[in-house]
C-alpha positions in Angstrom: 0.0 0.0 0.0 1.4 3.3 -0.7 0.7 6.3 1.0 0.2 10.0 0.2 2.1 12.9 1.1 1.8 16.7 1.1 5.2 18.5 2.3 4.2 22.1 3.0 7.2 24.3 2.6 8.3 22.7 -0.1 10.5 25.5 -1.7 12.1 26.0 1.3 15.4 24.5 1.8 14.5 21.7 4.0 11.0 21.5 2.3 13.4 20.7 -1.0 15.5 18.1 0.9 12.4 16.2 2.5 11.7 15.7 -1.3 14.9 14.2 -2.0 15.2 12.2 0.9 11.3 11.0 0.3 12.7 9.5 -3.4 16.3 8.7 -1.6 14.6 6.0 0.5 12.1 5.0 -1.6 9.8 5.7 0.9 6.7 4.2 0.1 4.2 6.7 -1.4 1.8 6.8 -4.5 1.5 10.3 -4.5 4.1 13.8 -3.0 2.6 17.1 -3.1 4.6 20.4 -3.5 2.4 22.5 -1.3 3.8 26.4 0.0 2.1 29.9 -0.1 0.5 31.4 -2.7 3.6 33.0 -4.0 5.1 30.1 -4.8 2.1 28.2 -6.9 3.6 27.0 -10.2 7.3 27.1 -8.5 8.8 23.7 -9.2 10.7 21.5 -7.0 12.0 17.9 -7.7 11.1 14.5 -6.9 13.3 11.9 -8.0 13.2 11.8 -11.4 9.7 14.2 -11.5 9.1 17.9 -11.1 6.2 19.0 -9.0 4.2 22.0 -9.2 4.2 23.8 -6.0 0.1 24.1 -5.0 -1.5 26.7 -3.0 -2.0 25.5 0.9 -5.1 27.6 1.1 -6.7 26.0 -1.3 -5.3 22.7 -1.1 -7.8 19.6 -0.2 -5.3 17.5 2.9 -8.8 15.2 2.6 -7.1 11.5 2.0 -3.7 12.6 3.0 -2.0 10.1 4.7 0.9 12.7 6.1 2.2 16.5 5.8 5.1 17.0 6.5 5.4 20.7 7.5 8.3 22.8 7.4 6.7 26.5 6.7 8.0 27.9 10.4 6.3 28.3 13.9 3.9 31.1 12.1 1.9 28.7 9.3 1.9 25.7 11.8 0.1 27.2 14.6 -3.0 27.8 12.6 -3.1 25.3 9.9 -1.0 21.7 11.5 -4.5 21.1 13.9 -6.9 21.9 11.1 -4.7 19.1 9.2 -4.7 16.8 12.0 -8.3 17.4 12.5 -9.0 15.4 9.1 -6.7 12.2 10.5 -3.6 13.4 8.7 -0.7 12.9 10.2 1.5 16.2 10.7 5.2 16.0 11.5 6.0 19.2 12.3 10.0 20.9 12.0 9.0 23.8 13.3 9.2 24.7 17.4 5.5 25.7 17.5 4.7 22.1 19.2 8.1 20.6 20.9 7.0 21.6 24.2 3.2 20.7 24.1 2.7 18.3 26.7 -0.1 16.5 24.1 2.3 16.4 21.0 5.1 14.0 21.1 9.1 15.3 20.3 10.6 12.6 18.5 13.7 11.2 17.4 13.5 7.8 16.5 16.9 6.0 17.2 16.3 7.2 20.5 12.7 7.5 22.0 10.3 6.2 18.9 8.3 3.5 21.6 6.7 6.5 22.4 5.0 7.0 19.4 3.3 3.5 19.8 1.4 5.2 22.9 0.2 8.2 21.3 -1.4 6.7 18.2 -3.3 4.6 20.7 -4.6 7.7 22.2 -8.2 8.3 20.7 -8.0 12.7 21.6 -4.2 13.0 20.4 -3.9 16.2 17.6 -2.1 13.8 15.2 0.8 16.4 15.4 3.9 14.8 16.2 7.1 17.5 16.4 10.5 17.6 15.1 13.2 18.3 17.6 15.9 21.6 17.1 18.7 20.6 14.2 21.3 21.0 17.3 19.0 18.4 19.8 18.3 16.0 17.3 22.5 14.6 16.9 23.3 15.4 20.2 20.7 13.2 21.6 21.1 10.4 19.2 24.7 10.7 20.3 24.0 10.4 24.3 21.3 7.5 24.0 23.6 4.6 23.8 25.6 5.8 26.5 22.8 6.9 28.8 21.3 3.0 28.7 24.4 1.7 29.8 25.4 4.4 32.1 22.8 7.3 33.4 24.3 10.9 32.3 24.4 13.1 35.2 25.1 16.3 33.0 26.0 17.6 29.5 28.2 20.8 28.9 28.0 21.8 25.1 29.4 24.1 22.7 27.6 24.5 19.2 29.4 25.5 15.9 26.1 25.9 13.8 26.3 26.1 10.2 24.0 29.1 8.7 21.8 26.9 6.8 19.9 26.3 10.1 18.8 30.2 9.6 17.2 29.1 6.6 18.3 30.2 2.6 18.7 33.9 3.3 21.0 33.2 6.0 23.4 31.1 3.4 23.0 34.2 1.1 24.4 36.6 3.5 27.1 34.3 4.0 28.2 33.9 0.9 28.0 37.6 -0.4 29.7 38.7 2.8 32.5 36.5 1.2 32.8 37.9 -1.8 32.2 41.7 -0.8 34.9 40.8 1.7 37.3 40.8 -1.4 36.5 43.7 -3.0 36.5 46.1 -0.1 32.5 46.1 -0.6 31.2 43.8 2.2 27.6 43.9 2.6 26.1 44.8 6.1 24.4 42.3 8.4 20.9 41.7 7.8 19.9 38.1 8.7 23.0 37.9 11.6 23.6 40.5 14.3 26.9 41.3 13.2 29.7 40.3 10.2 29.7 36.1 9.5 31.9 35.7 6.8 35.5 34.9 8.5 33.8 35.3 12.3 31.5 33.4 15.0 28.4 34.9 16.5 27.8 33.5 19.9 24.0 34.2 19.7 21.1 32.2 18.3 17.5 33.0 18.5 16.4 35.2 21.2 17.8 36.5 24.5 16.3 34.9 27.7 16.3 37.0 30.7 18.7 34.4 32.5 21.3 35.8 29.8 20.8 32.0 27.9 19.7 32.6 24.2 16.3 30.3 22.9 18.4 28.1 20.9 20.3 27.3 23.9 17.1 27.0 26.2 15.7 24.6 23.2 18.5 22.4 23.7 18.3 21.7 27.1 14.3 21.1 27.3 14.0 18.9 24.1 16.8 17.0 25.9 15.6 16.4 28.6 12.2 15.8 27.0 13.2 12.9 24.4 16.0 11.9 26.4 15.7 12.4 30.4 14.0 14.9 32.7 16.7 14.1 35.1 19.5 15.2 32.8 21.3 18.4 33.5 22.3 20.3 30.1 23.7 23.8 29.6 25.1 25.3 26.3 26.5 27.8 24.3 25.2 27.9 20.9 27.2 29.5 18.2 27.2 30.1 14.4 30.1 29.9 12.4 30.7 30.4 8.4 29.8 27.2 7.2 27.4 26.7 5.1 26.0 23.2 5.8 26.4 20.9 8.8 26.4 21.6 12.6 29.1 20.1 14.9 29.0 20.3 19.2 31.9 20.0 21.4 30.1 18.1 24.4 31.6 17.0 27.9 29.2 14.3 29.5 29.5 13.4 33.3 28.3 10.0 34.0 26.7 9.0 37.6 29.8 6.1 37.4 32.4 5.0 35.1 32.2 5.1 31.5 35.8 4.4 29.6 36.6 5.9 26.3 37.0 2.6 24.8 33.5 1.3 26.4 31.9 4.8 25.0 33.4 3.6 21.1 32.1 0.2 21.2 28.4 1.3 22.3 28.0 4.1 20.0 29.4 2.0 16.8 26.7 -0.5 17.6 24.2 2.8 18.3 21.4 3.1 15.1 22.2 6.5 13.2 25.8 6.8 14.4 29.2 6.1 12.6 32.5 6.7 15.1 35.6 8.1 13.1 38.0 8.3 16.1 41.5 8.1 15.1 44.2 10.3 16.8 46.0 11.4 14.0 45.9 13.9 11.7 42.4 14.1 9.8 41.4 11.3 11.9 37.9 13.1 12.8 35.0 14.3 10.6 34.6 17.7 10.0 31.2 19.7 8.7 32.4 19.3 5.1 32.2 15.6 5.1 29.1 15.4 6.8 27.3 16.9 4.1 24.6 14.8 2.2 25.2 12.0 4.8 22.6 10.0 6.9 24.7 9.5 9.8 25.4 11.4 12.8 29.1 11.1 13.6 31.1 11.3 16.6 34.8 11.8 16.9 37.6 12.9 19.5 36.2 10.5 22.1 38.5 10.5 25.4 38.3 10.4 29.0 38.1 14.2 31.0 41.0 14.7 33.3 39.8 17.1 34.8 36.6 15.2 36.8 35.8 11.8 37.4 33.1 9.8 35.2 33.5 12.1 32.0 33.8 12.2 28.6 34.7 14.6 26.0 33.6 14.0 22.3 33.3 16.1 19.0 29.8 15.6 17.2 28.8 16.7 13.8 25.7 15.9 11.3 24.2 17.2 8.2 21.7 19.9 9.8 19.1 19.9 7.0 19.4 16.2 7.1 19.7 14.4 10.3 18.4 18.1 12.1 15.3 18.6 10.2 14.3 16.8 6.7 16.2 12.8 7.7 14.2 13.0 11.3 11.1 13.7 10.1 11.2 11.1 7.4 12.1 8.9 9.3 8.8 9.6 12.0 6.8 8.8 9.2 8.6 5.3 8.3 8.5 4.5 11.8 4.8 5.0 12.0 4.5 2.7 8.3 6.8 0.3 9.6 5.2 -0.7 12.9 1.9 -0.8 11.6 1.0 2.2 13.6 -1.3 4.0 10.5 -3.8 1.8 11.1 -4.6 3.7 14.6 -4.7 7.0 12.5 -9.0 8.0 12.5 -9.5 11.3 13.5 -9.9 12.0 17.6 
């Protein structure tokens, strides 16, 4: 049986790479729908082999969709992801309009996807199931095979957060600040705060009044949310002139002993990691590598000196992939594969 899907956002960068990734795995659907705003009907965007014609989501009929995956921001998703859901399509929202709804679950499917089995028993659930932050989503797959061995007490961690994650006008700053760098004509910042070609901005999202930004706030609930309540997180979250890919520098204190060596074996049996951990020259992935990959990888693993029971490690994924368009993907062939459609009629 195949199913049918509308992506909403699909011009969008990570609206463009759910396509790809949708023909990538073959995932099993008789019909994809280019859906956006109004300004984009008659855009195309490929599938596979096939262009689409993006349609209008005013007008368009979600009656017989099986899911929609939505990545139009927090602004389209408040209004229109229930009024989808109300029809018994499933939403899997990227945005961070739902993350922290007690009713919707966060979800990240190498490490908590049992819990969708619950909620699609649930006869009042929204059908809205949420996406977690690009930064959360490889950290946590990252922690989850050490955390069932050995419970983490508490995560310290440094972001270095490509500009993709601020979406395609973001990467278009970047990249003319780079060349008006060279000609003495360098553009002044409109999506960033200040200069991001050949700098780092240590601020992402909004200010908190505890001085913590949201994307650093996001981080620490989604973790403790998908992962563990009882987990202690705090983090600095930068962005750096990269294009694609985010990669964490993250300490992890254990409540006992967790060896370097022990931490390697677990996470190269761990689903959605690959360890590259040679200390040598080049022995480590960097954001470049990471880029059109499925994986999450994790490098630099060694014991911290400076406390007992922790580790250091160096963490890097494809943002739009394993962050955003991968994940929710891979909700929906988590729902399809355990049979859990079937418990999909409307609350």
């Amino acid at each position: 049986m195949g199913y049918k899907i509308a992506v909403v956002g699909a011009t969008g960068n990570v609206g463009r790479e759910m396509m790809n990734i949708l023909s990538e795995r073959q995932f099993p659907a008789d019909e994809v729908y280019a859906v956006a705003s109004r300004r984009s009907i008659g855009k195309e965007v490929s599938y596979g082999d096939t262009t689409l014609k993006c349609q209008d989501l005013e007008q368009f009929d979600f009656s017989g969709v099986d899911f929609c995956l939505m990545s139009a921001g927090s602004g389209i998703s408040k209004p229109w992801s229930p009024k989808i859901g109300e029809g018994g399509t499933i939403v899997i929202d990227n945005s961070s309009c739902w993350r922290y709804d007690p009713d919707v679950p966060l979800v990240v499917p190498e490490v908590n996807a049992n819990v969708l089995e619950d909620y699609m028993a649930r006869n009042n659930r929204k059908n809205i199931i949420a996406n977690p932050n690009c930064s959360t989503a490889q950290l946590v797959v990252a922690l989850k095979p050490l955390h069932d061995v050995v419970p983490i007490k508490r995560v310290v961690v440094s972001t270095y957060q490509s500009v993709s994650g601020a979406g395609k006008d973001a990467m278009d700053e970047l990249w003319n600040q780079t060349k008006g760098i060279f000609v003495t004509d360098t553009p002044e910042p409109e999506k960033f705060t200040k200069q991001i070609a050949f700098n780092v901005i240590p601020h992402i999202d909004a200010f908190m009044d505890d001085g913590y930004t949201k994307e650093e706030w996001k981080m620490k609930a989604e973790t403790k949310k998908i992962l563990d309540p009882a987990i202690k997180l705090t983090a600095t979250c930068v962005r750096v002139p990269v294009f694609v890919g985010h990669a964490e520098a993250v300490n992890v204190e254990f409540e006992s002993e967790l060896t370097a060596d022990q931490a390697r074996d677990l996470m190269r049996e761990a689903p959605g990691l690959l360890v590259v951990d040679k200390a040598e020259d080049g022995g480590y992935v960097t954001p470049v590598e990471c880029v059109g990959d499925y994986a999450t990888f994790v490098s630099r693993i060694r014991e911290d000196s400076t406390t007992d029971n922790a580790l250091d490690m160096w963490v890097v994924s494809d943002n739009l992939r394993k962050g955003a368009a991968l994940n929710t993907v891979q909700i929906a062939e988590t729902l399809v594969n355990r049979g859990l459609m079937d418990k999909r009629q409307a609350a």
